[in-house]
N, CA, C and O atoms as a GROMACS GRO file, in nm:
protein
  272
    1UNK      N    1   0.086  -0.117   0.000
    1UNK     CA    2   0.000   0.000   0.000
    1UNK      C    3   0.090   0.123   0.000
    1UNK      O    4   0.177   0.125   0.087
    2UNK      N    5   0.080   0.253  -0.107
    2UNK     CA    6   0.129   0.361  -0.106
    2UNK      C    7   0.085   0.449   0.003
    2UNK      O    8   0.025   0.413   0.104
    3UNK      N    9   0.127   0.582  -0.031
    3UNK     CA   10   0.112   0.690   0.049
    3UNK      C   11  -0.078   0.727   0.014
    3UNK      O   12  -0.174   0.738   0.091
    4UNK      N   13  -0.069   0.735  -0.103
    4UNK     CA   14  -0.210   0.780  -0.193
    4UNK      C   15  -0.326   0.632  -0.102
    4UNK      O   16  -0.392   0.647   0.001
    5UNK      N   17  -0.316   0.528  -0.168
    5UNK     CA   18  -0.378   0.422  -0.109
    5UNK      C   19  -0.447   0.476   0.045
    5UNK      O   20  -0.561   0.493   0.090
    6UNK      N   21  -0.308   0.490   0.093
    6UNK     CA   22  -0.345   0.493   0.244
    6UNK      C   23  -0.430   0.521   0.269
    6UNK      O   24  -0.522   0.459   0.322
    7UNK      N   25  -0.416   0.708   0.212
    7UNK     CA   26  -0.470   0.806   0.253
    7UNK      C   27  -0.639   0.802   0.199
    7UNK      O   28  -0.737   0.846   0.259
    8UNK      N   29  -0.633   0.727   0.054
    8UNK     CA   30  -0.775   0.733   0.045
    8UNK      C   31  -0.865   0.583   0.160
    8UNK      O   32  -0.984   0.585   0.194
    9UNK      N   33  -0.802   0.515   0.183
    9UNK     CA   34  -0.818   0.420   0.269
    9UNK      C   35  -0.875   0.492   0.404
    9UNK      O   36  -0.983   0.452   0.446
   10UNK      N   37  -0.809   0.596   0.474
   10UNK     CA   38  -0.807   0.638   0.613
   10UNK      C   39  -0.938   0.771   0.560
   10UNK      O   40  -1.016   0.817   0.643
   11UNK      N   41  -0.939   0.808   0.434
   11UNK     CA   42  -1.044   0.901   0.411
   11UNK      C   43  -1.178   0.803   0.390
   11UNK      O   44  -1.284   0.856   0.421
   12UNK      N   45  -1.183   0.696   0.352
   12UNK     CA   46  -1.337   0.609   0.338
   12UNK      C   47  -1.375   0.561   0.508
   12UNK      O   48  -1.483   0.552   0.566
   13UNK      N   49  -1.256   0.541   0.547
   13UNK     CA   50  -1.329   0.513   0.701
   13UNK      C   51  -1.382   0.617   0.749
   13UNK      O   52  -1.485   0.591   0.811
   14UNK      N   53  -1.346   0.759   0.746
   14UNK     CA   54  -1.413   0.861   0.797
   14UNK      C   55  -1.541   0.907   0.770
   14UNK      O   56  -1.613   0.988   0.828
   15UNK      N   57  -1.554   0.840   0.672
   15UNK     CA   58  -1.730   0.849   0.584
   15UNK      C   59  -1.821   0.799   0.728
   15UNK      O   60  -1.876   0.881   0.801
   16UNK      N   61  -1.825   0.684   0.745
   16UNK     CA   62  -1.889   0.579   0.833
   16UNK      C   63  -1.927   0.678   0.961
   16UNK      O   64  -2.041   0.672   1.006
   17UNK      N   65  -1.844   0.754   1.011
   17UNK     CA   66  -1.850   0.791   1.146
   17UNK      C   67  -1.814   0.698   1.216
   17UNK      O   68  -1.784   0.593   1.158
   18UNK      N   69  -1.802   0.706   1.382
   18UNK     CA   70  -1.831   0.645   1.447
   18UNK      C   71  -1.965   0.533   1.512
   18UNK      O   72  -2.084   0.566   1.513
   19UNK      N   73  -1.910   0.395   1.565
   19UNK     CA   74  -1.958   0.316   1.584
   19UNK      C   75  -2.021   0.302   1.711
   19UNK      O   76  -1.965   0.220   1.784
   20UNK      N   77  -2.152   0.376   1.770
   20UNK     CA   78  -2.144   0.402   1.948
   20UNK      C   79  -2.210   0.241   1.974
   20UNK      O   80  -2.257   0.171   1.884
   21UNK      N   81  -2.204   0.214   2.081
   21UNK     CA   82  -2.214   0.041   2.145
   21UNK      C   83  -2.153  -0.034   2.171
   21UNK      O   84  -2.033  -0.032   2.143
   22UNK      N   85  -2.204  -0.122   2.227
   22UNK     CA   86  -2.106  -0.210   2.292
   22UNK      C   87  -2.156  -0.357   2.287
   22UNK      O   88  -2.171  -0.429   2.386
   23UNK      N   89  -2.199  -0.416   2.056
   23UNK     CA   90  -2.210  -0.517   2.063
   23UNK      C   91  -2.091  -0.540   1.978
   23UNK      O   92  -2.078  -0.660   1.951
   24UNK      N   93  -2.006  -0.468   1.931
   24UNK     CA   94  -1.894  -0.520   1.934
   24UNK      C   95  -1.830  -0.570   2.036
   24UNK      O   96  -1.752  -0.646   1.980
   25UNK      N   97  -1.815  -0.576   2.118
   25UNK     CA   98  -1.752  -0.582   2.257
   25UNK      C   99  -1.802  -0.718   2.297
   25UNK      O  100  -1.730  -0.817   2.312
   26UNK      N  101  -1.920  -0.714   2.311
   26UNK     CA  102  -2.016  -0.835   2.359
   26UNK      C  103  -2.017  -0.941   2.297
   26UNK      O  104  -2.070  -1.046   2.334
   27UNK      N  105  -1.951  -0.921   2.185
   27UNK     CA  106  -1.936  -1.054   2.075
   27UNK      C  107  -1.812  -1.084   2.087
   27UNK      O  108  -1.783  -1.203   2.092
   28UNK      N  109  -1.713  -0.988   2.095
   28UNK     CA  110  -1.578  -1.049   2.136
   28UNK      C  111  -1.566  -1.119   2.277
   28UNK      O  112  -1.513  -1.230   2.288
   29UNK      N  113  -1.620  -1.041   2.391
   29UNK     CA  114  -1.649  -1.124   2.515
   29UNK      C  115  -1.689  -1.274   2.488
   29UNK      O  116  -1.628  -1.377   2.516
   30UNK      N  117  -1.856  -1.245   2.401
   30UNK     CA  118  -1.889  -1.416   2.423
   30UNK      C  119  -1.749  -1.496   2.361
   30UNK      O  120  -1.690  -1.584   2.423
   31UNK      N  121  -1.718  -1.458   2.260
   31UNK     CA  122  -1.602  -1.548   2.172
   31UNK      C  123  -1.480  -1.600   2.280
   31UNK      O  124  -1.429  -1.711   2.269
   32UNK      N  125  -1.442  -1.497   2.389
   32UNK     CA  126  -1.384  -1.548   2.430
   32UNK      C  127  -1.430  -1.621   2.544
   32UNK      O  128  -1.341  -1.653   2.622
   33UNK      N  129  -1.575  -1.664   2.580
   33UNK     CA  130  -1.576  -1.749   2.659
   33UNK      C  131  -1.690  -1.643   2.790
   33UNK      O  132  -1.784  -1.703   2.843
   34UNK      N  133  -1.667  -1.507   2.824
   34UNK     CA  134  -1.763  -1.435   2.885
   34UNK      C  135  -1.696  -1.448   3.008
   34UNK      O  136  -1.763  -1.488   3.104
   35UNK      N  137  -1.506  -1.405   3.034
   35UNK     CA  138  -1.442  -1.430   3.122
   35UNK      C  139  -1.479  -1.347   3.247
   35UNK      O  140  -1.477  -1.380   3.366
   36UNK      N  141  -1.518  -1.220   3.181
   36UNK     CA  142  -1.560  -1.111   3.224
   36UNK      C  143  -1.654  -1.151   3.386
   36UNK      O  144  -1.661  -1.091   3.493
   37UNK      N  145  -1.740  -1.331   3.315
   37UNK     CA  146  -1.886  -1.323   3.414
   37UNK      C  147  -1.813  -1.386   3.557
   37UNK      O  148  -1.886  -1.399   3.656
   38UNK      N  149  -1.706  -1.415   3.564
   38UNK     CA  150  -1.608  -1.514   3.702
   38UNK      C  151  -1.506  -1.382   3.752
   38UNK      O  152  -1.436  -1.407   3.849
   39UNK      N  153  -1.495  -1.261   3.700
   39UNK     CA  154  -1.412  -1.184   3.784
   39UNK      C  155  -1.467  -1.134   3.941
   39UNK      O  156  -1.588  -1.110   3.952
   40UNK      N  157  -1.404  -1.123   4.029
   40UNK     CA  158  -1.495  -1.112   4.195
   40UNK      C  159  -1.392  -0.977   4.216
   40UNK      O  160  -1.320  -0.965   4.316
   41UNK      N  161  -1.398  -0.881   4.110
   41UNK     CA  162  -1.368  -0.724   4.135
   41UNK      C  163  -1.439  -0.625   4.077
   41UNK      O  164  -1.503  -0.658   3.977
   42UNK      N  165  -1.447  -0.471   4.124
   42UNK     CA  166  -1.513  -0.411   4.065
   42UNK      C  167  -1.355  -0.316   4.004
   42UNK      O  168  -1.251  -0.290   4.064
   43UNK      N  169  -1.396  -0.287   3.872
   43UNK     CA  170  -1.305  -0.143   3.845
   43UNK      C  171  -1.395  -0.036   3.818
   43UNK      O  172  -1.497  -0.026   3.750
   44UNK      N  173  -1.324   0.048   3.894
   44UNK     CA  174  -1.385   0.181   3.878
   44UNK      C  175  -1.280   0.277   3.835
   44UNK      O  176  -1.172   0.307   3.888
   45UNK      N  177  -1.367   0.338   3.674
   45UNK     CA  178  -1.270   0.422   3.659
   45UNK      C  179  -1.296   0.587   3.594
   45UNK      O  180  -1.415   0.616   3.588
   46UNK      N  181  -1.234   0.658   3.562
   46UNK     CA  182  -1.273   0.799   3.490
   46UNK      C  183  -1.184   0.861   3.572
   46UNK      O  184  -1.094   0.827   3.648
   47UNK      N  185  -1.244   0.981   3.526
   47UNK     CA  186  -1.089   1.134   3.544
   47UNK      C  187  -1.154   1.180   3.661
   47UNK      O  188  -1.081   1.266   3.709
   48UNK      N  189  -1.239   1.168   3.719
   48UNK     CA  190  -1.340   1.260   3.891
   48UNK      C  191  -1.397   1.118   3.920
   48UNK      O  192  -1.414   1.017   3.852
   49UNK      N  193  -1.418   1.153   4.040
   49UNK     CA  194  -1.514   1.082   4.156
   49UNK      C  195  -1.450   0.919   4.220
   49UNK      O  196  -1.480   0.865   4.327
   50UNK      N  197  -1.346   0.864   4.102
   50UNK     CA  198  -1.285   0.739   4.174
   50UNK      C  199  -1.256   0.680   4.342
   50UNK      O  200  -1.271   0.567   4.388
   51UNK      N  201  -1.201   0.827   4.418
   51UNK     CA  202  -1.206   0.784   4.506
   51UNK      C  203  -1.372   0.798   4.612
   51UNK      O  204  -1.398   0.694   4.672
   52UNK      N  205  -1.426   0.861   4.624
   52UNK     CA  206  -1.583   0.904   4.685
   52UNK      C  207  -1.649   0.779   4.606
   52UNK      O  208  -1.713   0.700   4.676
   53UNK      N  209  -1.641   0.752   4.464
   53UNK     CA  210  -1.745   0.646   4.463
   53UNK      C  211  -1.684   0.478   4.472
   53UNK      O  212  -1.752   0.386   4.427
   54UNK      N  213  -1.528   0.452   4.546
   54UNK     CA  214  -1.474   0.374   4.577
   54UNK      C  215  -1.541   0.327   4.729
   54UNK      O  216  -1.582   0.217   4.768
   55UNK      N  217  -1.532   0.479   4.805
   55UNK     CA  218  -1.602   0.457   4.944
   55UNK      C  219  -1.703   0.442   4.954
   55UNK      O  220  -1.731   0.431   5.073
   56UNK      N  221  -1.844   0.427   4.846
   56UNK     CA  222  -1.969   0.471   4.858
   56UNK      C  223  -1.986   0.278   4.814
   56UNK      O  224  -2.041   0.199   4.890
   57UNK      N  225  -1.937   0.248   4.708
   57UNK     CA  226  -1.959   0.123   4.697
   57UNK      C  227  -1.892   0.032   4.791
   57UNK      O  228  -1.962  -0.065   4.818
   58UNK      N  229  -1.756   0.033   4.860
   58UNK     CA  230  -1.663  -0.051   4.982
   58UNK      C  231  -1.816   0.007   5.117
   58UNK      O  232  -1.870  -0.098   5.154
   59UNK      N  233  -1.844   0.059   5.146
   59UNK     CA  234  -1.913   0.098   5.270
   59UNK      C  235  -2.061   0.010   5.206
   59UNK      O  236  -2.112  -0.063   5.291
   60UNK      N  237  -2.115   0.012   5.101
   60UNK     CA  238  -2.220  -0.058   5.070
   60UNK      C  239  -2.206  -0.210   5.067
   60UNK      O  240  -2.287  -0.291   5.112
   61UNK      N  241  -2.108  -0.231   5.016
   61UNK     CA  242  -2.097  -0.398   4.989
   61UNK      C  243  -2.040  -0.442   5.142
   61UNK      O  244  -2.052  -0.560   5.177
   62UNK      N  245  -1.999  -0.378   5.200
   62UNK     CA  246  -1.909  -0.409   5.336
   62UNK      C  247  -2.064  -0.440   5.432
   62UNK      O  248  -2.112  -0.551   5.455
   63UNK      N  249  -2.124  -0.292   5.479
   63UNK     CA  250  -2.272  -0.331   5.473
   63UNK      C  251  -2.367  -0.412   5.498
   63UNK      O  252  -2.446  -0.432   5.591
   64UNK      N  253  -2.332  -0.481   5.340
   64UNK     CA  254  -2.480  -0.616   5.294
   64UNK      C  255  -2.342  -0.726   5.308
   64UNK      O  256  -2.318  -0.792   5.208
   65UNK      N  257  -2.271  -0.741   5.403
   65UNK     CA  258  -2.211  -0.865   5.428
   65UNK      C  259  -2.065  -0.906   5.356
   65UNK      O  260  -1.984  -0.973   5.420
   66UNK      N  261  -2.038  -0.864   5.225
   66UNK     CA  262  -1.922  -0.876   5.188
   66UNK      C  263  -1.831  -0.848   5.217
   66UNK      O  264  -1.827  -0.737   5.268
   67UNK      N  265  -1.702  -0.921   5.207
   67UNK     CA  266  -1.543  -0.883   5.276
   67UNK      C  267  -1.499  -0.779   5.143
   67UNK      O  268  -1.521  -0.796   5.023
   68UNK      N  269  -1.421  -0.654   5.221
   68UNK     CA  270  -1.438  -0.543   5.109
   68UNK      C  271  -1.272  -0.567   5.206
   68UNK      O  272  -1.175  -0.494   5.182
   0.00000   0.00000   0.00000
């Protein structure tokens, strides 16, 4: 693939837009088996609130009986 190729290559994907959802995702999960459904953690993540909604869920699950 050239320079030209590329570029018209990286210009047809931009047609499409973006793809919002998450059954791409869900199909790669099942494929691999749905490892996701046996993990016994939560992640919590983003740029604000990680730690306040770390304590809000550890004080809830602690709570209703779980070892937090």
């Amino acid at each position: 693939m050239d320079y030209a190729q590329a570029r018209r290559y990286v210009a047809g994907t931009l047609k499409f837009g973006m793809k919002l959802g998450l059954e791409r995702m869900q199909a790669l999960m099942a494929e691999l088996g749905n490892p996701q459904d046996h993990l016994k953690f939560i992640h919590i993540a983003g740029t604000n609130g990680k730690g306040s909604t770390s304590m809000y869920v550890a004080c809830s699950l602690a709570s209703a009986g779980f070892r937090v």
